[in-house]
C-alpha positions in Angstrom: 4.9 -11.7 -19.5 2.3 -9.2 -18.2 0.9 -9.6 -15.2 -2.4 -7.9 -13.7 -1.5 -5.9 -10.8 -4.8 -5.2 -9.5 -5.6 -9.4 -9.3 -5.4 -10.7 -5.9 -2.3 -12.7 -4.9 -2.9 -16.3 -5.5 -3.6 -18.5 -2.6 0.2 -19.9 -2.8 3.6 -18.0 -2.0 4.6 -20.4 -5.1 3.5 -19.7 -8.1 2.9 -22.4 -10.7 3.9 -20.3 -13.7 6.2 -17.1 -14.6 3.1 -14.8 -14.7 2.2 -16.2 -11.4 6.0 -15.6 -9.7 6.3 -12.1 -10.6 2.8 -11.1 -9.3 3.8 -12.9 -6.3 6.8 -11.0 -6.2 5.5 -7.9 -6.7 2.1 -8.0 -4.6 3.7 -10.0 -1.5 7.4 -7.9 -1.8 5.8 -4.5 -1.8 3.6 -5.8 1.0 6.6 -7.0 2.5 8.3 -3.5 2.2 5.2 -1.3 3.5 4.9 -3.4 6.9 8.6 -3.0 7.4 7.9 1.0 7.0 5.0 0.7 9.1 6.9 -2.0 12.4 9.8 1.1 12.1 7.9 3.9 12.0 5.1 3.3 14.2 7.5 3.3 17.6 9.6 6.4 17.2 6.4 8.2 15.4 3.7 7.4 17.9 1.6 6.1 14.5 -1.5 3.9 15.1 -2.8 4.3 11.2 -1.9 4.1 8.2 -2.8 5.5 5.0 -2.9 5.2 1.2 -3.6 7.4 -1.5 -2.8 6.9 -5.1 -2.9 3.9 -7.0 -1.9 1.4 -4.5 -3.9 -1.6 -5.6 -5.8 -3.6 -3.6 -4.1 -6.6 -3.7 -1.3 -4.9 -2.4 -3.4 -3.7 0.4 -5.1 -7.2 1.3 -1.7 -9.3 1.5 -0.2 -6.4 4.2 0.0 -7.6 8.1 -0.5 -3.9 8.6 -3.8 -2.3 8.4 -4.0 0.3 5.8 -6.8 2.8 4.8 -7.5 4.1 1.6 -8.3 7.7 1.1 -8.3 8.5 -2.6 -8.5 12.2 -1.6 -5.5 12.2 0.6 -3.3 14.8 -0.8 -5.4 17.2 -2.3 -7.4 17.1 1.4 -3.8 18.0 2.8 -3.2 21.3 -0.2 -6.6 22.2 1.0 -6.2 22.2 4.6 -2.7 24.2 3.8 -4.4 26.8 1.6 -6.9 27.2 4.6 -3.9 28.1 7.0 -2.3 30.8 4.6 -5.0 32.2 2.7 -5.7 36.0 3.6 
């Protein structure tokens, strides 16, 4: 089945249908993934943010331990700030 990827994760880890399970698995596994990024990287990387750019959805986002901010500018603010540096 489908499954709505920008819909919040529902209130239970178990879901009461298929739909349900694989959103769960999705929103709360991806979660899952980006705070264990963000508890190994922070350390060795001196890191006290994080960011998102793209289309990270929300619900992804909300269900992370981690704090993450969303700039929806992110990279193209970065190829500016390069072109700035080398430009003659």
């Amino acid at each position: 089945p489908q499954i709505d990827l920008s819909a919040p994760a529902p209130a239970s880890v178990l879901g009461k249908n298929t739909a349900a399970c694989l959103q769960n698995g999705f929103v709360l596994g991806t979660a899952g993934m980006l705070d264990g990024l963000a508890d190994h990287s922070a350390p060795s990387l001196a890191l006290d943010k994080f960011y998102a750019t793209g289309n990270l959805p929300t619900a992804i986002r909300d269900a992370c331990r981690t704090p993450i901010l969303y700039r929806e500018t992110l990279i193209t603010d970065g190829l500016y700030c390069i072109w700035l540096r080398n430009r003659r």
